[in-house]
TORSE-360215 format. One record per residue: residue in one letter; x, y, z of N, C-alpha, C, CB in turn. Coordinates in steps of 0.1 Angstrom, whole numbers, plus 5000, padded with zeros to 4 digits. Glycine has a CB too. Layout:
AXYZXYZXYZXYZ ...
This chain:
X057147485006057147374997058447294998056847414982 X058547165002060047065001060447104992060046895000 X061947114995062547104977062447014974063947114971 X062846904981062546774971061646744956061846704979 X060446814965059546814954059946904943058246844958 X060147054947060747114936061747024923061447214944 X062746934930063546914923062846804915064846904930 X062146734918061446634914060646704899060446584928 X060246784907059046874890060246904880057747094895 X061346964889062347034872062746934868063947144872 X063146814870063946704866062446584856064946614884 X061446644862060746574853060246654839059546524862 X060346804845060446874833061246894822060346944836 X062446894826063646854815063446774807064746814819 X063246614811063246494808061846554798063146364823 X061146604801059746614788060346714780058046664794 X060846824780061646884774062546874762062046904780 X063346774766063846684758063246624750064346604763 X062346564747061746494738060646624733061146354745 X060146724738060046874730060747004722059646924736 X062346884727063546964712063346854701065846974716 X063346724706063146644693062446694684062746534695 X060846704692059746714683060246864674058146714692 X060546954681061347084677062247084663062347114687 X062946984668064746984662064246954642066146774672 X063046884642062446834630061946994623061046694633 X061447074630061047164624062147294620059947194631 X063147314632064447364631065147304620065047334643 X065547184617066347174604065347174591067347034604 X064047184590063647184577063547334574062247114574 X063347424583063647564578064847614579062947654585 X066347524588067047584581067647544570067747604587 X067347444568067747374555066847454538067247194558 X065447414539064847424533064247574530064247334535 X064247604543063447784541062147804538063847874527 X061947674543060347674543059647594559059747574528 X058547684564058247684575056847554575058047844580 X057147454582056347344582055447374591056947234585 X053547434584052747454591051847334595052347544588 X052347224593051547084591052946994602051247024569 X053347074608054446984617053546924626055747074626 X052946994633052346904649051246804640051147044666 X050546824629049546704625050146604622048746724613 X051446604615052246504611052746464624053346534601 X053146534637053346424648052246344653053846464658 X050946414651049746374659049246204647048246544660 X050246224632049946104625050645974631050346134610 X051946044635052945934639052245874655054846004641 X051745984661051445894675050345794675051045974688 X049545804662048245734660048345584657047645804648 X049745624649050045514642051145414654050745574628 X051545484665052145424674051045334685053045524680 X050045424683049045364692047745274685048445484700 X048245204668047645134661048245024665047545154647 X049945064665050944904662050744844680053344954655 X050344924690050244874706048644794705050345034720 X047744864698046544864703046744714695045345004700 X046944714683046744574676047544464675046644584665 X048744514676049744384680050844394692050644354667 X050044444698051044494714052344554712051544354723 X052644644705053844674702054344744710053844704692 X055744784713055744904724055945044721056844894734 X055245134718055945254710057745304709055045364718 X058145244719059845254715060345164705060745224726 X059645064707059844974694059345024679059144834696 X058245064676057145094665057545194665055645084666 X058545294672059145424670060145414658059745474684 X061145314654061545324643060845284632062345274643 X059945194631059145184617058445294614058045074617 X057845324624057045494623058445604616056545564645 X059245594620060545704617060645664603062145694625 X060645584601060945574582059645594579061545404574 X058545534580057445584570057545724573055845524571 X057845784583057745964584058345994575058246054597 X059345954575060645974562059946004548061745824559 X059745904545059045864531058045964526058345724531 X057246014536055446084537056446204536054046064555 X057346264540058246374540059046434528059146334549 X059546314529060346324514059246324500061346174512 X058646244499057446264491056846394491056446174495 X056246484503055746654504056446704500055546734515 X057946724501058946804497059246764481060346784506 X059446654475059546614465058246674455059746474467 X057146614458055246634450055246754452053746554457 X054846824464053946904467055047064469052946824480 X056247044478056647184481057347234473057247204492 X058747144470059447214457058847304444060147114451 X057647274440056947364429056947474440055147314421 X056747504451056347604458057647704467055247524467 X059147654461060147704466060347804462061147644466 X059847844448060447994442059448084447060548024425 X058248054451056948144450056748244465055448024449 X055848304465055848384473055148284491054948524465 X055748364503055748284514054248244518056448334525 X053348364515052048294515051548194511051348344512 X051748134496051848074493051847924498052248124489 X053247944501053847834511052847784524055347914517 X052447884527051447904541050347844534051148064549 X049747874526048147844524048847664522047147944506 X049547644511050047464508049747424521051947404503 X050947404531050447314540049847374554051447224543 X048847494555047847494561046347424557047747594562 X046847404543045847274538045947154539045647264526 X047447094536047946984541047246924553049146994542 X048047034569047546974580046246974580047847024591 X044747074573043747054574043446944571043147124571 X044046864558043546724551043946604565044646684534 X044846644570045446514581044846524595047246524583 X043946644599043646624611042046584606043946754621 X041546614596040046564590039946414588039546624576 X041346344580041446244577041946184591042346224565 X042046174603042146124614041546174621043146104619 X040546224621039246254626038046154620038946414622 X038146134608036846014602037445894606036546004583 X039245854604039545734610039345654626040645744608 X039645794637039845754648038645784654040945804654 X037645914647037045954658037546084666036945854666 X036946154673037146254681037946234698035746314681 X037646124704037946064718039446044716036945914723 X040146094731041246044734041445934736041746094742 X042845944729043345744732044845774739043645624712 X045145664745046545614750046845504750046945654761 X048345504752049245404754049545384769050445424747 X049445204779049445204789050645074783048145214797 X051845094790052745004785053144964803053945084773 X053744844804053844794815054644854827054344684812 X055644914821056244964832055845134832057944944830 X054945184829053945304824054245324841051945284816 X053745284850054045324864055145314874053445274869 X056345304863057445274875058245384877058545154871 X059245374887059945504893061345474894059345554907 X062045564896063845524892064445664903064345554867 X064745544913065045614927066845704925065045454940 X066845834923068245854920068345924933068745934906 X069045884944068845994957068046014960069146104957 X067246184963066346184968065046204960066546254976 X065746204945064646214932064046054931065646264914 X062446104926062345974921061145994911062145874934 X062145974900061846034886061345864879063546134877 X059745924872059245844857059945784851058745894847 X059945644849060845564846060345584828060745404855 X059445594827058945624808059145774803056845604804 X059545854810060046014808061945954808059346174825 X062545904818063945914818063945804802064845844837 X063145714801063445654787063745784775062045544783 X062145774776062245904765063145994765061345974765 X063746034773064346164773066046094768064046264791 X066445944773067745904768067645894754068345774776 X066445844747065645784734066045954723063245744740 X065846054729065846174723066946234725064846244728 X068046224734069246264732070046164724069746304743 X069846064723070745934713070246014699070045734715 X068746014694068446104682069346204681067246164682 X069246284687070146394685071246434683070246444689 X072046284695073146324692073646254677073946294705 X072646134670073246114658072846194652073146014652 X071846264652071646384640072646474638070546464642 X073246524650074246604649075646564637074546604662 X075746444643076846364639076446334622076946224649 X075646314618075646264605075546414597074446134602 X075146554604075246644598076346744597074446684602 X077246634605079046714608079846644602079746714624 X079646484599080846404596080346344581081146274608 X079446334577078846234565078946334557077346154565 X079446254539079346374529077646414528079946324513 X076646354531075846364528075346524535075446234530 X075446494548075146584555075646724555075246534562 X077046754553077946824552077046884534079446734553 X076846854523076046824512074946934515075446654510 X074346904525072746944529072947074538071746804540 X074347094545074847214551074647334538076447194557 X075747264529076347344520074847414513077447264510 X073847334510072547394507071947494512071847334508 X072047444528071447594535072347694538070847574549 X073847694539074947824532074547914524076147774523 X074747814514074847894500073947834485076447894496 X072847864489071747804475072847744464070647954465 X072647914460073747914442074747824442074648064437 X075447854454076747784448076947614453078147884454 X075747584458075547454457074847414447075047404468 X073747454438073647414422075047434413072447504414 X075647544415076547614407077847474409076947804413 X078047384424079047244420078347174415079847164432 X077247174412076347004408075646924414077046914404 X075546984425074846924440073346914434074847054456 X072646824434071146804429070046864445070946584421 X069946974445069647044457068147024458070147194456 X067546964447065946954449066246784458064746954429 X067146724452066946594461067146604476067746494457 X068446684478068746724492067846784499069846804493 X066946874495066046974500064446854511065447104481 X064646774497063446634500064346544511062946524483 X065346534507066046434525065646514538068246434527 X066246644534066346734549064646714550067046954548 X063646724546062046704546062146584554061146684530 X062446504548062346384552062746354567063046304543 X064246394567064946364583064146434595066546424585 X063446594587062546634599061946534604061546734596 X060946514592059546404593060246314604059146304577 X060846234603061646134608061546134624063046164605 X062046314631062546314640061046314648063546404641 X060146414640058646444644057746314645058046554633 X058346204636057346074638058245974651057345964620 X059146044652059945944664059446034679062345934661 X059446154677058846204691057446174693058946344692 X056446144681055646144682055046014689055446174672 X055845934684055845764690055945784706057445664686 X056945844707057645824720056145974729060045894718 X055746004726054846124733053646034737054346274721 X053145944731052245864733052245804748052345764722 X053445774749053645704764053545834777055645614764 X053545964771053446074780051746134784054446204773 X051246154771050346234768048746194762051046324760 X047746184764046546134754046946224744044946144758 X046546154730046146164717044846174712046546074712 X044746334704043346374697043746384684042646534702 X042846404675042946424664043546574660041746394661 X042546664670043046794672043946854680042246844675 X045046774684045746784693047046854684045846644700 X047046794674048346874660048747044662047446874641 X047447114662047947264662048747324673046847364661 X048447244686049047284698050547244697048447214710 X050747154691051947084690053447144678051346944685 X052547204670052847314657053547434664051447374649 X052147504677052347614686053647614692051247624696 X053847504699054847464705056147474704054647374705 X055847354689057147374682058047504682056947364669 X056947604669057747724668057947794679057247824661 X057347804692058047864704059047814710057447894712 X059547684708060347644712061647704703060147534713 X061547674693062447694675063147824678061147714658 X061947924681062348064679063048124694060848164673 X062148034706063048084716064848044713062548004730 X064847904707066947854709067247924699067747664706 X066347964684066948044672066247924659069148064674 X065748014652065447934640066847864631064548034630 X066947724632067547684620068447624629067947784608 X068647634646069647594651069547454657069947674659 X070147334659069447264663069947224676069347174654 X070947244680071447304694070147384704072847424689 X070147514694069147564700067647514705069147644693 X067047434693065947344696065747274707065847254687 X067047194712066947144721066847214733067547074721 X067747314736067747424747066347424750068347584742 X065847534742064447554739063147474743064347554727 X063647344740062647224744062847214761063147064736 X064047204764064047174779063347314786065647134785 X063847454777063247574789062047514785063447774787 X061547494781059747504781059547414789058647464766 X059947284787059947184796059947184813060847124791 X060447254813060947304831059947404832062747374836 X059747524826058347624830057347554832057847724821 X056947494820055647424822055547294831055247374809 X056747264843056947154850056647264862058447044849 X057347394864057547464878056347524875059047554882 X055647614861054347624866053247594874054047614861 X052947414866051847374873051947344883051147304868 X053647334890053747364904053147414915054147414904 X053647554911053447674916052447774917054147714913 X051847734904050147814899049447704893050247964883 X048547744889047247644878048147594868045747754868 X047947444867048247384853047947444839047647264852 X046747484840046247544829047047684822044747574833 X048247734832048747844830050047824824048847904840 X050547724828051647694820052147734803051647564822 X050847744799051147774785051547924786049847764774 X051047974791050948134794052948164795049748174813 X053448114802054548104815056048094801054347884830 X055547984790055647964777056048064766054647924774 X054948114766054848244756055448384763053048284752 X055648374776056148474782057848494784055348464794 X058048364781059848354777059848394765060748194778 X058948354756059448324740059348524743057948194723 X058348574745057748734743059548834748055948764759 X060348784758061448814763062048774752061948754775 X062448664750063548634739063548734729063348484731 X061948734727062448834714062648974713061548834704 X062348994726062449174730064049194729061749234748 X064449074739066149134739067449014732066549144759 X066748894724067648824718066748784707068248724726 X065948894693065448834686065448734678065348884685 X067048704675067248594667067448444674068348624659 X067148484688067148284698067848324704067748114692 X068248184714068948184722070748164719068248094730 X070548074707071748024702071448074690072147894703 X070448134685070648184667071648304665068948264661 X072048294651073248414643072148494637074548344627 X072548634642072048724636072748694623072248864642 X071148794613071448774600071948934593070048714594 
């Protein structure tokens, strides 16, 4: 087999990778922040891509563009769950937690199931077919977007969670509970931001996935699946790690359907995460506890 090609599949796998820490990185900081595990993550991206392929289908929009309007209403739908629905549910036992939004995502893949219908849809945006000659690569010009689109996210997320009081605020929460009520920190509001900024990151990948992938209604749980194998391969709560995580998957599942059946790639997936945890249970970049 040319390398060429080889090199061609890892570099296109990264580049999707990347934008599978994003979708990641949303579920990574709401459990490390919050301590609660978002089982309604992939429906809520499969809400944001729907909604990216409303604002193209009806007013030509380009999902990179309709990727920030989409990021704030994620926000808002986020902050609102954490605010309404989860905080009654922070002291209670984790099942609990699990049954809430395993009902949630059931309400959002039913409720875009009667809206959309069952049939795949996509986004065909103009330069959808172009190629970006680097040497002897010649890499998807709508994957190298996305993938620059998803490290700019990141790298401000990082940044506003290192330098802003706010952020620094929302650290000190996932430290130390007590002694961030115990200064006066109003931690039920912080707890609903960090909700929110997930939401955010999961409605901005979601946008941006549209231009990669068809959209189902039922497409959410795979995307959930995903998530946490990605999450738990870099380390829960890391967001460093998330991204790691996103690109290994991203490159297996590029040199898989390589090398073996497409259809296997999931397999190839679960067979890193199954390692990680034999000999680095807490991630790749996670702190033992």
């Amino acid at each position: 087999m040319p390398v060429e090609l080889i090199a061609n599949v890892a570099v296109q796998g990264v580049l999707t990778g990347l934008v599978y820490g994003l979708m990641a990185l949303g579920l990574s900081v709401i459990f490390g922040v919050v301590r609660v595990v978002n089982f309604a993550h992939g429906e809520m991206m499969t809400m944001a891509s729907y909604a990216a392929i409303v604002a193209f289908t009806a007013w030509n929009i380009d999902p990179l563009v309709a990727m920030i309007p989409i990021a704030i209403l994620m926000f808002a739908v986020g902050y609102m769950m954490q605010a309404l629905l989860i905080n009654p549910f922070i002291n209670r036992p984790e099942h609990s937690q699990f049954i809430l939004l395993a009902a949630v995502a059931i309400i959002m893949v039913n409720g875009l199931l009667m809206i959309f219908g069952p049939d795949s849809r996509n986004v065909l945006v103009d330069y959808a077919l172009d190629s970006i000659q680097i040497g002897p690569l010649l890499v998807d010009k709508v994957r190298v977007i996305t993938a620059v689109v998803a490290l700019l996210i990141t790298t401000g997320l990082f940044a506003f969670f290192r330098l802003s009081h706010t952020g620094k605020a929302i650290r000190a929460c996932a430290d130390n509970h007590l002694g961030a009520l115990v200064i006066g920190l109003n931690v039920k509001h912080l707890y609903a931001l960090t909700f929110g900024i997930g939401a955010a990151c999961v409605g901005a990948a979601g946008a941006m996935v549209t231009l990669l992938i068809d959209t189902t209604p039922v497409i959410g749980p795979s995307f959930t699946l995903q998530a946490f194998v990605i999450v738990i391969i870099g380390g829960l709560g890391s967001m460093p790690g998330a991204l790691l995580g996103g690109v290994l998957i991203g490159l297996t599942e590029a040199l898989a359907g390589l090398f073996f059946d497409p259809s296997a790639k999931t397999m190839f997936g679960v067979a890193i995460l199954i390692l990680v945890l034999l000999f680095r249970p807490q991630g790749l970049l996670g702190r033992r506890v």
